[in-house]
CHARMM internal coordinates of N, CA and C (Angstrom, degrees):
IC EDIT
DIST 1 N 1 CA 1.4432
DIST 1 CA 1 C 1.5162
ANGL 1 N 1 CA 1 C 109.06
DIST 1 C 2 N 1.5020
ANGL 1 CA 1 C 2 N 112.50
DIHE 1 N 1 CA 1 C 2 N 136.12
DIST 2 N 2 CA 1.3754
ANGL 1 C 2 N 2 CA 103.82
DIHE 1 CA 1 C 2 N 2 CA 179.14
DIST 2 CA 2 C 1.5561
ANGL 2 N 2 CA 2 C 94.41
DIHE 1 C 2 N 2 CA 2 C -120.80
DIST 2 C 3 N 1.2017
ANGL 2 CA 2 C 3 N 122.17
DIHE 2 N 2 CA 2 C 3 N -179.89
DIST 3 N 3 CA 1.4508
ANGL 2 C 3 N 3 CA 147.57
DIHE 2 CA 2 C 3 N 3 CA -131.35
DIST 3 CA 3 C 1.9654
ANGL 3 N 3 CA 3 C 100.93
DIHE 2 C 3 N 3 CA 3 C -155.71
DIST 3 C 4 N 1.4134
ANGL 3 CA 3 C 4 N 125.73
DIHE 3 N 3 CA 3 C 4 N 64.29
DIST 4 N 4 CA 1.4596
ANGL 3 C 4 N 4 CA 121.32
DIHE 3 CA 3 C 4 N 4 CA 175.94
DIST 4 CA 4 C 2.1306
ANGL 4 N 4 CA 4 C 110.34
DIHE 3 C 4 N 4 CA 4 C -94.00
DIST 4 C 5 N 1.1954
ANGL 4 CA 4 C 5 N 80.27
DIHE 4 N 4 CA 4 C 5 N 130.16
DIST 5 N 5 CA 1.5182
ANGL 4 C 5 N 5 CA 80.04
DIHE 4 CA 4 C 5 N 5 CA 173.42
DIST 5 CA 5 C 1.4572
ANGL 5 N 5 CA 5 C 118.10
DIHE 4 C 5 N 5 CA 5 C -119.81
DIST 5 C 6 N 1.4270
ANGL 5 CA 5 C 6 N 135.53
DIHE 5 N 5 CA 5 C 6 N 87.17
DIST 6 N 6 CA 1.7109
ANGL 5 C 6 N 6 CA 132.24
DIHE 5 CA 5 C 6 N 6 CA -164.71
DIST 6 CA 6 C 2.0031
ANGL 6 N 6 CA 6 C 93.79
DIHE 5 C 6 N 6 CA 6 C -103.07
DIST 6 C 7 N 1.5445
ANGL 6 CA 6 C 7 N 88.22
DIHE 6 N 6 CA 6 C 7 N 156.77
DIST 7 N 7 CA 1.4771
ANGL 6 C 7 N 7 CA 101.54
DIHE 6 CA 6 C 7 N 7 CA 179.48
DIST 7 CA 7 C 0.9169
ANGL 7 N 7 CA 7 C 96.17
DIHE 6 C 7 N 7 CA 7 C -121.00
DIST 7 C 8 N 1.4624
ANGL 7 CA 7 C 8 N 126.13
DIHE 7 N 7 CA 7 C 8 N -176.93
DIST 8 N 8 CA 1.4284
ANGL 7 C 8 N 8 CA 120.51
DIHE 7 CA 7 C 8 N 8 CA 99.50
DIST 8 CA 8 C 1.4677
ANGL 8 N 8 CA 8 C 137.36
DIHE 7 C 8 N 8 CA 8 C -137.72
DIST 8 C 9 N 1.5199
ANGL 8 CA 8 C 9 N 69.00
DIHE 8 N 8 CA 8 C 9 N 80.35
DIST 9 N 9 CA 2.1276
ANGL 8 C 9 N 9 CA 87.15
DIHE 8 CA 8 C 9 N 9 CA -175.05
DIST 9 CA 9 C 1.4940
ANGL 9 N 9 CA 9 C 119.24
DIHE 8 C 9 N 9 CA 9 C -83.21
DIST 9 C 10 N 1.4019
ANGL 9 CA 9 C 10 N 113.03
DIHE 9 N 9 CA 9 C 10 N 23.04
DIST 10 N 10 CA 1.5276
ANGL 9 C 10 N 10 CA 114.08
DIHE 9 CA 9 C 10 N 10 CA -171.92
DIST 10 CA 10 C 1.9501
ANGL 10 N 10 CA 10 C 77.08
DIHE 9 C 10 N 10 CA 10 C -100.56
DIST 10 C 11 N 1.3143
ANGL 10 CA 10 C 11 N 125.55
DIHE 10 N 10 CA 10 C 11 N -22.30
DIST 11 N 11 CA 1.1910
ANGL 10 C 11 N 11 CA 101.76
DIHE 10 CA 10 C 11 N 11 CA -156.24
DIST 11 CA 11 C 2.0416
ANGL 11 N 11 CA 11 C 98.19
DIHE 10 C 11 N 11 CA 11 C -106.95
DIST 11 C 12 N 1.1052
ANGL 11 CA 11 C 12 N 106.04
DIHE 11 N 11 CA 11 C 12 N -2.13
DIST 12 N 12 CA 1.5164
ANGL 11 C 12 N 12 CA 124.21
DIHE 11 CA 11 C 12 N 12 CA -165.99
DIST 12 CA 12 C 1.9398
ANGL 12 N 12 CA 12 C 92.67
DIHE 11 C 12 N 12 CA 12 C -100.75
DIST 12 C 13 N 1.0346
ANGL 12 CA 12 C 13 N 104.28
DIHE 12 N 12 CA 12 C 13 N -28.07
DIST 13 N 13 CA 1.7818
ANGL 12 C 13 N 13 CA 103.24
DIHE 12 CA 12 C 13 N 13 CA -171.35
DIST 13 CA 13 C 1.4933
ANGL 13 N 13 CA 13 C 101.66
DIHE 12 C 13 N 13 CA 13 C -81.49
DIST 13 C 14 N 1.6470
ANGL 13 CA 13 C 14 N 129.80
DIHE 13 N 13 CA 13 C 14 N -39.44
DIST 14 N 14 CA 0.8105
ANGL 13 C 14 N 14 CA 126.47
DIHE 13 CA 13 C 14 N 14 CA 172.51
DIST 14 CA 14 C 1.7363
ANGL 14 N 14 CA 14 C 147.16
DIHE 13 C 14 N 14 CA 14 C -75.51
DIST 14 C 15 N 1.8316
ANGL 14 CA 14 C 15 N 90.94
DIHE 14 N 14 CA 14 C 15 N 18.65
DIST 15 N 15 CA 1.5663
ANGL 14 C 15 N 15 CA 105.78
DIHE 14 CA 14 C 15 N 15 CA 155.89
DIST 15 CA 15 C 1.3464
ANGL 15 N 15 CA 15 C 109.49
DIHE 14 C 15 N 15 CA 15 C -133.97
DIST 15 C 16 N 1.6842
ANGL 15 CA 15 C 16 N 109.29
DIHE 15 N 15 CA 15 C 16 N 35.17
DIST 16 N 16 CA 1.5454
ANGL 15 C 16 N 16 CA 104.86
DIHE 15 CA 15 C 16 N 16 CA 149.62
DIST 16 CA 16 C 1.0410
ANGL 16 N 16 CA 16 C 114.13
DIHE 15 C 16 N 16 CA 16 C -88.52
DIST 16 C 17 N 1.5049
ANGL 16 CA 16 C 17 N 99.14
DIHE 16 N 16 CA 16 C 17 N -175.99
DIST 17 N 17 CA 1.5327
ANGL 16 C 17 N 17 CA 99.72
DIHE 16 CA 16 C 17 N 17 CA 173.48
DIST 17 CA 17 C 1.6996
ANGL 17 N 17 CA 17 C 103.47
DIHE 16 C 17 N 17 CA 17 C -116.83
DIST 17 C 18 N 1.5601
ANGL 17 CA 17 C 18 N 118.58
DIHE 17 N 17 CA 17 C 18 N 159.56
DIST 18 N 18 CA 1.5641
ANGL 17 C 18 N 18 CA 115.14
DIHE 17 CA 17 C 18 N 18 CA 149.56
DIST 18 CA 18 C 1.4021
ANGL 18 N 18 CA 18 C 106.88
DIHE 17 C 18 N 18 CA 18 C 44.69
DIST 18 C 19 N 1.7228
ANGL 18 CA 18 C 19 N 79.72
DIHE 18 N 18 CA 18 C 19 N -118.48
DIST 19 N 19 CA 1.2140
ANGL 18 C 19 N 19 CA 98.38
DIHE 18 CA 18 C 19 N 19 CA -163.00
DIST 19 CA 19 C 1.7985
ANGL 19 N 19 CA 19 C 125.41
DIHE 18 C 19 N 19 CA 19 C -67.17
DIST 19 C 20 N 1.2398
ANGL 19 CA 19 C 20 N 109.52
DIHE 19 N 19 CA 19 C 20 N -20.89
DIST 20 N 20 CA 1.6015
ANGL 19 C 20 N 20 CA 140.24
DIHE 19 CA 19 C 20 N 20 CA 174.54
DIST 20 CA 20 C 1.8245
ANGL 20 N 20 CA 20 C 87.41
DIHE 19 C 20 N 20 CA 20 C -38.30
DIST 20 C 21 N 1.5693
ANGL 20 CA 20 C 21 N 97.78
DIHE 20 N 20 CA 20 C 21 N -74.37
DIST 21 N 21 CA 1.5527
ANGL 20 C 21 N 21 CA 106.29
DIHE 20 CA 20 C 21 N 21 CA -167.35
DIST 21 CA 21 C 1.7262
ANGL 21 N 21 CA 21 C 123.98
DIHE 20 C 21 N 21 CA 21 C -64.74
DIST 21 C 22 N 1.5600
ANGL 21 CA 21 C 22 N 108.38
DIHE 21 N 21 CA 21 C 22 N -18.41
DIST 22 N 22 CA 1.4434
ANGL 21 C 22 N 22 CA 111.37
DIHE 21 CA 21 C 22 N 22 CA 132.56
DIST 22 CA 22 C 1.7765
ANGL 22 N 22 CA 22 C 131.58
DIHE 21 C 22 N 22 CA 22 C 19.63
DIST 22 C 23 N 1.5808
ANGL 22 CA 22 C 23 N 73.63
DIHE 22 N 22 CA 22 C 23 N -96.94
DIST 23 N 23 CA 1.7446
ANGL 22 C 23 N 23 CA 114.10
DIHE 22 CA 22 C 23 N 23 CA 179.69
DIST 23 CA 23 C 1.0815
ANGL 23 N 23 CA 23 C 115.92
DIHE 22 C 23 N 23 CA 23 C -87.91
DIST 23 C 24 N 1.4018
ANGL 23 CA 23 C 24 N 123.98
DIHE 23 N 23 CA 23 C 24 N -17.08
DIST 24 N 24 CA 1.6957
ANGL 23 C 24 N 24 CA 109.16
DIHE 23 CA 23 C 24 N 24 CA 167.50
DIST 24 CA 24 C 1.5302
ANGL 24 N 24 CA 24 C 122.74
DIHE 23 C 24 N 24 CA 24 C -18.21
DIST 24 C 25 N 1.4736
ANGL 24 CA 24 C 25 N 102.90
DIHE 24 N 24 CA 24 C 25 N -85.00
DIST 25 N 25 CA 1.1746
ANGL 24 C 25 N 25 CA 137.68
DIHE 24 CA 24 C 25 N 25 CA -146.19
DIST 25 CA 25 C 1.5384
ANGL 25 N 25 CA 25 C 97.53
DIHE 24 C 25 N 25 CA 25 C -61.53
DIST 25 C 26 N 1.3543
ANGL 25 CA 25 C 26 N 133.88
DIHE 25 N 25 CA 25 C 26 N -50.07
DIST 26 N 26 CA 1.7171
ANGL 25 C 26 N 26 CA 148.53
DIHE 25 CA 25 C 26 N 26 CA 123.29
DIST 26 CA 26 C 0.7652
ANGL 26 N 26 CA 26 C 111.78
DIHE 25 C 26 N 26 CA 26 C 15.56
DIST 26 C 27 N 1.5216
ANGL 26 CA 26 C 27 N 138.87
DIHE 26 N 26 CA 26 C 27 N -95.46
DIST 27 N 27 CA 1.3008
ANGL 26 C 27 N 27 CA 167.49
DIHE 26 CA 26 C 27 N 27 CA 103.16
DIST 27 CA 27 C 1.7322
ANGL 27 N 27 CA 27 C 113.57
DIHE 26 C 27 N 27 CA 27 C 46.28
DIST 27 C 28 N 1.5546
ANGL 27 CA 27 C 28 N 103.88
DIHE 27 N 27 CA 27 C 28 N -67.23
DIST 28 N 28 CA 1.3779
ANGL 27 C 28 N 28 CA 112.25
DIHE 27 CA 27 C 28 N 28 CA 167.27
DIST 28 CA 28 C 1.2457
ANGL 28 N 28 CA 28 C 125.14
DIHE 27 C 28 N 28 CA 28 C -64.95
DIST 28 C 29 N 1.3423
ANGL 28 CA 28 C 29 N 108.68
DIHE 28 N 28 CA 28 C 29 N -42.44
DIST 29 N 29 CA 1.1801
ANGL 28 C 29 N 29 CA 120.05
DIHE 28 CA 28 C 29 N 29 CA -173.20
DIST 29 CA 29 C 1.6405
ANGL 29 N 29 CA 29 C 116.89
DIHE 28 C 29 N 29 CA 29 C -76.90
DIST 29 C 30 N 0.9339
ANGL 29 CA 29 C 30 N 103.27
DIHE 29 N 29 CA 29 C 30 N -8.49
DIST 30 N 30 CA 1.7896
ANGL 29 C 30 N 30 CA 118.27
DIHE 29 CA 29 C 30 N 30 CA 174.03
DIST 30 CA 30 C 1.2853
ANGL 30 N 30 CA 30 C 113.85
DIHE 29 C 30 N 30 CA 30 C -95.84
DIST 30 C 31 N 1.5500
ANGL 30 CA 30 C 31 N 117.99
DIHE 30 N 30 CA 30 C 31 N -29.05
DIST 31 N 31 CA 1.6155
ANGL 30 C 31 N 31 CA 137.07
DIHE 30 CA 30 C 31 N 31 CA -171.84
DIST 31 CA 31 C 1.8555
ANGL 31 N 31 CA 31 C 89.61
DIHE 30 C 31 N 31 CA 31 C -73.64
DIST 31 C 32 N 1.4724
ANGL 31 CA 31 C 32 N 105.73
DIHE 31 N 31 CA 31 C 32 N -59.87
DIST 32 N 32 CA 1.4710
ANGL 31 C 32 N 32 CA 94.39
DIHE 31 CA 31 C 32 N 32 CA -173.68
DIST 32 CA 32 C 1.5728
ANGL 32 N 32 CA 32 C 127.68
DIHE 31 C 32 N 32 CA 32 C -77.57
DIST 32 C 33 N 1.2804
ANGL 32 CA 32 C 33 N 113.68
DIHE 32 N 32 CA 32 C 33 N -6.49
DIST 33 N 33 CA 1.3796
ANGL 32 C 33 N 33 CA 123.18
DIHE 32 CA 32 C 33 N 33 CA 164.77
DIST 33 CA 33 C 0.9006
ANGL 33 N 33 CA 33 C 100.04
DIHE 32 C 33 N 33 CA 33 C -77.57
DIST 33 C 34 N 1.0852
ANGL 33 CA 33 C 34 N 150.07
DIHE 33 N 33 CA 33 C 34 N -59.62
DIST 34 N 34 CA 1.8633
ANGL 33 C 34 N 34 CA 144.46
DIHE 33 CA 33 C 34 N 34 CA -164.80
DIST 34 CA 34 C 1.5966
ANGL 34 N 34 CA 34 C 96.85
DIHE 33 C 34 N 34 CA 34 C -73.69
DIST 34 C 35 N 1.0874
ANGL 34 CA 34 C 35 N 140.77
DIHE 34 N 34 CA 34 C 35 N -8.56
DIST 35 N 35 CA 1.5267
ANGL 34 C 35 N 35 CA 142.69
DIHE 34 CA 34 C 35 N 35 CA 179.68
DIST 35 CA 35 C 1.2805
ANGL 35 N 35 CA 35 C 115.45
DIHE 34 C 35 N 35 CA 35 C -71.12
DIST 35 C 36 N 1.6144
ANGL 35 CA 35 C 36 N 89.23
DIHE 35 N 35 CA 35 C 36 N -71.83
DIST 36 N 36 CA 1.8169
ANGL 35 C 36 N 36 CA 117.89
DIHE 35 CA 35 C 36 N 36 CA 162.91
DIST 36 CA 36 C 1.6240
ANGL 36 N 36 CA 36 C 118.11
DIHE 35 C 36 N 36 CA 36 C -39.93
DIST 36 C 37 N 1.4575
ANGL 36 CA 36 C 37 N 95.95
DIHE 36 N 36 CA 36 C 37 N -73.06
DIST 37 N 37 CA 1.7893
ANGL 36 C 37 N 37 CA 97.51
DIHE 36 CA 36 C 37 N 37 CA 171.09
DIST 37 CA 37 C 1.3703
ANGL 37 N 37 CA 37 C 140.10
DIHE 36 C 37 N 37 CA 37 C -49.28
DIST 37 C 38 N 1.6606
ANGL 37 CA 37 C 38 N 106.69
DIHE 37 N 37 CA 37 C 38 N -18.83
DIST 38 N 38 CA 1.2585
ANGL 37 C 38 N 38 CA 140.34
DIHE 37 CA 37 C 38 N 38 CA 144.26
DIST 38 CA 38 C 1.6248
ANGL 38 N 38 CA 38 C 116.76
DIHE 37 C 38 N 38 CA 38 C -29.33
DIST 38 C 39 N 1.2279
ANGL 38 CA 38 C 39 N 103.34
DIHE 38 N 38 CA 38 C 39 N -102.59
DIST 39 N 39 CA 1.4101
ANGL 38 C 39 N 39 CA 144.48
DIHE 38 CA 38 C 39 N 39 CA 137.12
DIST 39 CA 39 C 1.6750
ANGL 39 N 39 CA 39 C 101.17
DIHE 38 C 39 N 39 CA 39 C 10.52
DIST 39 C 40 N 1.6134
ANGL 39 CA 39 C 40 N 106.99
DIHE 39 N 39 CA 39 C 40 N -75.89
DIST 40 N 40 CA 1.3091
ANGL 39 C 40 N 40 CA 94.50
DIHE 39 CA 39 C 40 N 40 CA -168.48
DIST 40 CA 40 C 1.5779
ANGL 40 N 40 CA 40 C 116.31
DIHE 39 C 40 N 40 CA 40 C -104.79
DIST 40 C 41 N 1.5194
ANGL 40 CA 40 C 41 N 91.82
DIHE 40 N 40 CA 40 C 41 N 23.62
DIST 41 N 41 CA 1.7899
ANGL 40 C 41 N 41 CA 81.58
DIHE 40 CA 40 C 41 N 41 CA 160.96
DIST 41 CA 41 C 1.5903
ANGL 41 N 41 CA 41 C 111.52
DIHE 40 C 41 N 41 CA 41 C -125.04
DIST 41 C 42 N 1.5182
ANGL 41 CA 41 C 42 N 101.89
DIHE 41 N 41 CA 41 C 42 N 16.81
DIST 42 N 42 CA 1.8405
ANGL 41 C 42 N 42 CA 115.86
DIHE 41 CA 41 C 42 N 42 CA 174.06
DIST 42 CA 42 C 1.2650
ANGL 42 N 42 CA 42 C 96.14
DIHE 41 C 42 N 42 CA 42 C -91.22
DIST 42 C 43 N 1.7481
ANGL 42 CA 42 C 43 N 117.41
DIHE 42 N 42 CA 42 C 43 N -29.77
DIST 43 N 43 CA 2.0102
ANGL 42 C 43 N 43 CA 115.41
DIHE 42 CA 42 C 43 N 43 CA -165.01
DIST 43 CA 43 C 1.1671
ANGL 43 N 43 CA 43 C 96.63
DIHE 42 C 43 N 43 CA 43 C -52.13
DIST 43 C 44 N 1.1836
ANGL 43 CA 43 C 44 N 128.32
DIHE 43 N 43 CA 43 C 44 N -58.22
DIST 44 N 44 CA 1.9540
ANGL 43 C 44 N 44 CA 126.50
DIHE 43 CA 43 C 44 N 44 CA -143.45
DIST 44 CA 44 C 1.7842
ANGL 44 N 44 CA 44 C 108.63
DIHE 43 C 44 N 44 CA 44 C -67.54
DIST 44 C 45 N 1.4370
ANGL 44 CA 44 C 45 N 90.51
DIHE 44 N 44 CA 44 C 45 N -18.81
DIST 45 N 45 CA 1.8805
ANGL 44 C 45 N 45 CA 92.36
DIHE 44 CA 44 C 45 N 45 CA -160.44
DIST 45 CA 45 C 1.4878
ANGL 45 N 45 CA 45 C 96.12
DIHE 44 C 45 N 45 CA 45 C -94.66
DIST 45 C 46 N 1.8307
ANGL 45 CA 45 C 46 N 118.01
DIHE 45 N 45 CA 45 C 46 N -41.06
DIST 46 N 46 CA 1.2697
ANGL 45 C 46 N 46 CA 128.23
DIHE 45 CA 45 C 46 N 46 CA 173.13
DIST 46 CA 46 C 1.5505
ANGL 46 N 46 CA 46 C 114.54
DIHE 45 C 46 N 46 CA 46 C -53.61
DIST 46 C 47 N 1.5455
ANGL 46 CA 46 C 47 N 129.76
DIHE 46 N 46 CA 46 C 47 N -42.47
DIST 47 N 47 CA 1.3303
ANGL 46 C 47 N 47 CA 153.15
DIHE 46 CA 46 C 47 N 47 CA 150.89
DIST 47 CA 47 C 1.5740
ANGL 47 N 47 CA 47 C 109.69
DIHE 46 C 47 N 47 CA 47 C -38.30
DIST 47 C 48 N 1.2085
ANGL 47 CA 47 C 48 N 108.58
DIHE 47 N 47 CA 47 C 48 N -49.58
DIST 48 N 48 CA 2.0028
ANGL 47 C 48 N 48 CA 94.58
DIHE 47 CA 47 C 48 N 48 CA 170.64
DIST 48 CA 48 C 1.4094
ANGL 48 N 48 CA 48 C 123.00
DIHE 47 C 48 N 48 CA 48 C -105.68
DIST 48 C 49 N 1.6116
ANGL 48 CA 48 C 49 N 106.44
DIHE 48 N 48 CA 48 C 49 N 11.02
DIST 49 N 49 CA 1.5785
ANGL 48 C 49 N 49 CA 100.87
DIHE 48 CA 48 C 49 N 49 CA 155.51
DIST 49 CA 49 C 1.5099
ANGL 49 N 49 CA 49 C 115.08
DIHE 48 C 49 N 49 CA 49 C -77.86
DIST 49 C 50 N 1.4436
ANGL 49 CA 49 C 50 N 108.23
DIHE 49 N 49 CA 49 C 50 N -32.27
DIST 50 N 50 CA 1.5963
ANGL 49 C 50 N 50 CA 108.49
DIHE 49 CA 49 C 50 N 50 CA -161.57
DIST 50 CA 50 C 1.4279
ANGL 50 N 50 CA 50 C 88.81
DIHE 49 C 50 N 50 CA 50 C -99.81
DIST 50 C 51 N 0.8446
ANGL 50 CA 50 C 51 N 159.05
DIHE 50 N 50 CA 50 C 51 N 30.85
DIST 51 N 51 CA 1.6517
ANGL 50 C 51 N 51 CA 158.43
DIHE 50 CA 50 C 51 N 51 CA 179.52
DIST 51 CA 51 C 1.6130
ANGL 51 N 51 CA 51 C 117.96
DIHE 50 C 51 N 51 CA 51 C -152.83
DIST 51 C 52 N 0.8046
ANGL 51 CA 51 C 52 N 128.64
DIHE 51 N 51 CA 51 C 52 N 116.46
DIST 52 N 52 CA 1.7404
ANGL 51 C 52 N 52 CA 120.69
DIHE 51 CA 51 C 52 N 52 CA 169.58
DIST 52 CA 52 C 1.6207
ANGL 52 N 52 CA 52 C 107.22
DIHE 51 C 52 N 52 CA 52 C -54.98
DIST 52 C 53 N 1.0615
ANGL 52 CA 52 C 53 N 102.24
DIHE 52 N 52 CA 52 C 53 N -53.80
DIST 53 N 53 CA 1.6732
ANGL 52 C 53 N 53 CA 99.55
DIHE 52 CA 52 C 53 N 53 CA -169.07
DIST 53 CA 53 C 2.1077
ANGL 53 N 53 CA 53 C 101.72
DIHE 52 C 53 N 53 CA 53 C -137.28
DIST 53 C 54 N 1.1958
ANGL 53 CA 53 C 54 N 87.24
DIHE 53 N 53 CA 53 C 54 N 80.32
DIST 54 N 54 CA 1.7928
ANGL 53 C 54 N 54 CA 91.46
DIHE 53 CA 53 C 54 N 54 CA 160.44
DIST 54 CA 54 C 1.4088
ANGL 54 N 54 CA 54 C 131.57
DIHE 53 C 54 N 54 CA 54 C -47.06
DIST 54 C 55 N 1.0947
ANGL 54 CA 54 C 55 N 121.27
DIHE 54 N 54 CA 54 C 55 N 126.39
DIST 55 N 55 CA 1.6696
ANGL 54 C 55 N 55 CA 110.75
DIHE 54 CA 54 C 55 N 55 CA 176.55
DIST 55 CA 55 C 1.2999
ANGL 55 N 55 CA 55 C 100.72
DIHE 54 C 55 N 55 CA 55 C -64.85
DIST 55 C 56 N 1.5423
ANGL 55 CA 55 C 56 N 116.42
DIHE 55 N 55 CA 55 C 56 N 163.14
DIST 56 N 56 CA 1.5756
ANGL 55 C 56 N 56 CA 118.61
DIHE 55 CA 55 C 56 N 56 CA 136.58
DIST 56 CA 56 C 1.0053
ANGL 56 N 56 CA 56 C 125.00
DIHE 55 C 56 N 56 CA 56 C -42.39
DIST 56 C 57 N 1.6858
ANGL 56 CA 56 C 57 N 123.83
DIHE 56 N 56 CA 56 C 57 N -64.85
DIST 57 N 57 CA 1.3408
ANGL 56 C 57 N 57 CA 116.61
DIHE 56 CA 56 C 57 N 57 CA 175.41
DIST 57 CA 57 C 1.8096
ANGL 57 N 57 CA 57 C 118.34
DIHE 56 C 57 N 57 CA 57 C -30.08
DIST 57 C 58 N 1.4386
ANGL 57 CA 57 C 58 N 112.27
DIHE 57 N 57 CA 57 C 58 N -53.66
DIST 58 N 58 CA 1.5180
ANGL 57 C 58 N 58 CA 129.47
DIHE 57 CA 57 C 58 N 58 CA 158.72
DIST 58 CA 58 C 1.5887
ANGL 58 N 58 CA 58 C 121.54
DIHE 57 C 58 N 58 CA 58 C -10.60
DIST 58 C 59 N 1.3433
ANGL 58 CA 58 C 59 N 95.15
DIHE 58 N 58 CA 58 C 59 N -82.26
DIST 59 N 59 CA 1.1664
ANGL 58 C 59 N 59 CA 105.61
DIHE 58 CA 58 C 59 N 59 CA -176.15
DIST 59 CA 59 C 1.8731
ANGL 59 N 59 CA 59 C 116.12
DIHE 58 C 59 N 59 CA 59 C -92.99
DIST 59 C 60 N 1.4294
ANGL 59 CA 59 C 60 N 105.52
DIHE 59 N 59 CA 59 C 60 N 9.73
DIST 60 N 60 CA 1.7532
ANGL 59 C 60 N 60 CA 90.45
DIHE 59 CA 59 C 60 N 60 CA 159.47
DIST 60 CA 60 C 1.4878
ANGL 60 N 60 CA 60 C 103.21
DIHE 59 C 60 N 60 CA 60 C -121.90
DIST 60 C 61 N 0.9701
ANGL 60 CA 60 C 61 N 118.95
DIHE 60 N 60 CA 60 C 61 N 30.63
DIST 61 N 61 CA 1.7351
ANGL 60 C 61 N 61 CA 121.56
DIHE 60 CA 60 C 61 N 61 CA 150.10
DIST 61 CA 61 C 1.4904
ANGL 61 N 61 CA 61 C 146.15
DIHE 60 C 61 N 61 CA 61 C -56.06
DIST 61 C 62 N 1.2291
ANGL 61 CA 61 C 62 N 87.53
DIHE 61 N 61 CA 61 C 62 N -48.12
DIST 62 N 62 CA 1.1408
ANGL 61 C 62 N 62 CA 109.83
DIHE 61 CA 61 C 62 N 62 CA 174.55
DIST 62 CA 62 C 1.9565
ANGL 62 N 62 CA 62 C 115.12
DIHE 61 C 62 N 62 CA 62 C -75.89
DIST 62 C 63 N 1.6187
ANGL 62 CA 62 C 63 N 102.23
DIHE 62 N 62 CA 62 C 63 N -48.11
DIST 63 N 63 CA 1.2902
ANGL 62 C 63 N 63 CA 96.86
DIHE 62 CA 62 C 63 N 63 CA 159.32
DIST 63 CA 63 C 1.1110
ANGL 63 N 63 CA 63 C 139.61
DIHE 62 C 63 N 63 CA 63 C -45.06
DIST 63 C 64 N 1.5190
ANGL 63 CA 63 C 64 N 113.73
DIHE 63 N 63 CA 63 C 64 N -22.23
DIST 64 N 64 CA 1.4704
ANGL 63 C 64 N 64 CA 129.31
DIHE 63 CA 63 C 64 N 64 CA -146.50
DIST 64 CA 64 C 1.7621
ANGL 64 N 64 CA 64 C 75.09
DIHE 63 C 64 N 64 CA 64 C -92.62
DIST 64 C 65 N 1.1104
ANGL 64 CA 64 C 65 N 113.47
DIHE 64 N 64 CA 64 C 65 N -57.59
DIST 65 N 65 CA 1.4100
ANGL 64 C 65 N 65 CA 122.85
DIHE 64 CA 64 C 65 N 65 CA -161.09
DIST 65 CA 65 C 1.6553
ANGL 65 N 65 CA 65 C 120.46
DIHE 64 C 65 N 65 CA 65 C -65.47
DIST 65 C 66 N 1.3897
ANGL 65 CA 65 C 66 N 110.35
DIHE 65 N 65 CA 65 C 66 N -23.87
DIST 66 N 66 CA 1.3146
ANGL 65 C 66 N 66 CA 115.16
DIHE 65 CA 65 C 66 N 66 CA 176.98
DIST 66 CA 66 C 1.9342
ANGL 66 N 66 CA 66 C 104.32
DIHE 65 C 66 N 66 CA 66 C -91.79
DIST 66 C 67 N 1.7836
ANGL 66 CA 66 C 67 N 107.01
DIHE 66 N 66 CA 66 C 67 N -18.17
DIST 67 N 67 CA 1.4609
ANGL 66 C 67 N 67 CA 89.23
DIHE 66 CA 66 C 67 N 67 CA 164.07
DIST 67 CA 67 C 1.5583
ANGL 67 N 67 CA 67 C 128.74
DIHE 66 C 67 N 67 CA 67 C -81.00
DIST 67 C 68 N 1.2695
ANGL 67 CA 67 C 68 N 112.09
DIHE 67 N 67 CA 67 C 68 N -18.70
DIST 68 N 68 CA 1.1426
ANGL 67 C 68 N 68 CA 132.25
DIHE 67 CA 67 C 68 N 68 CA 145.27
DIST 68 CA 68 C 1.8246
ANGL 68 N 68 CA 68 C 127.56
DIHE 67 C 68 N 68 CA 68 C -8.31
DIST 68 C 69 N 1.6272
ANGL 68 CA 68 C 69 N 99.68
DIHE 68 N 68 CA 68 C 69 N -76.47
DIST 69 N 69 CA 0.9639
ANGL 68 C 69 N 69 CA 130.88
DIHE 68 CA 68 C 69 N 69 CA -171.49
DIST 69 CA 69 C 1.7693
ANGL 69 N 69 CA 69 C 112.37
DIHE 68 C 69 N 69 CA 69 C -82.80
DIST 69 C 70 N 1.5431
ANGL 69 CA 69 C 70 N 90.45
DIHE 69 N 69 CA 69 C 70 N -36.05
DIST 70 N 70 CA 1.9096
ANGL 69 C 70 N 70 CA 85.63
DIHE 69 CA 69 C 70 N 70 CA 178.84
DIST 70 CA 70 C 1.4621
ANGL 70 N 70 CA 70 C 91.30
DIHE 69 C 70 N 70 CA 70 C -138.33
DIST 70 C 71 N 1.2761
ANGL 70 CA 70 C 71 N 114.92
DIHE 70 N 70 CA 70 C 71 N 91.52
DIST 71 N 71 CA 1.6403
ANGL 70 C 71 N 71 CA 92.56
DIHE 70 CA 70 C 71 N 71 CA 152.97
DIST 71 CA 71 C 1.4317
ANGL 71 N 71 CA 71 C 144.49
DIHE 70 C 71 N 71 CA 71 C -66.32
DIST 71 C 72 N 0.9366
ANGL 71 CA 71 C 72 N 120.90
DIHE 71 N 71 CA 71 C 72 N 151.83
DIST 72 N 72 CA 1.9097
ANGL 71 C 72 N 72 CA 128.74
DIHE 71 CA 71 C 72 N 72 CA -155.35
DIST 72 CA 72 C 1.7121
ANGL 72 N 72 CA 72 C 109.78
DIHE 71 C 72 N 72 CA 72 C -105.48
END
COOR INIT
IC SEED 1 N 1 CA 1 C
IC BUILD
């Protein structure tokens, strides 16, 4: 499983204004932490609907993979 994240906020930043562009970077960066953290505290429960008995390995995979991608 891979993990792609595309924007396109190079083209969305450039009809803010000032202070607008500020908070961008904030903003996003909070959107995808709350995504992720999302994400990996839905895996474990999503992991024992579709499985009777999940490994560990199973269900810290995905963690492994979203620290990966955003470290905390």
């Amino acid at each position: 499983m891979q993990v792609l994240l595309r924007s396109n906020i190079k083209g969305v930043t450039k009809s803010l204004g000032t202070l607008e562009k500020k908070y961008v970077p904030n903003a996003i960066r909070n959107a995808i932490n709350e995504t992720l953290f999302g994400l990996r505290k839905a895996h474990p429960e999503e992991m024992k609907s579709v499985s009777e008995e999940p490994t560990t390995h199973q269900l810290a995979w995905l963690t492994k993979q979203i620290k990966q991608v955003c470290p905390v």
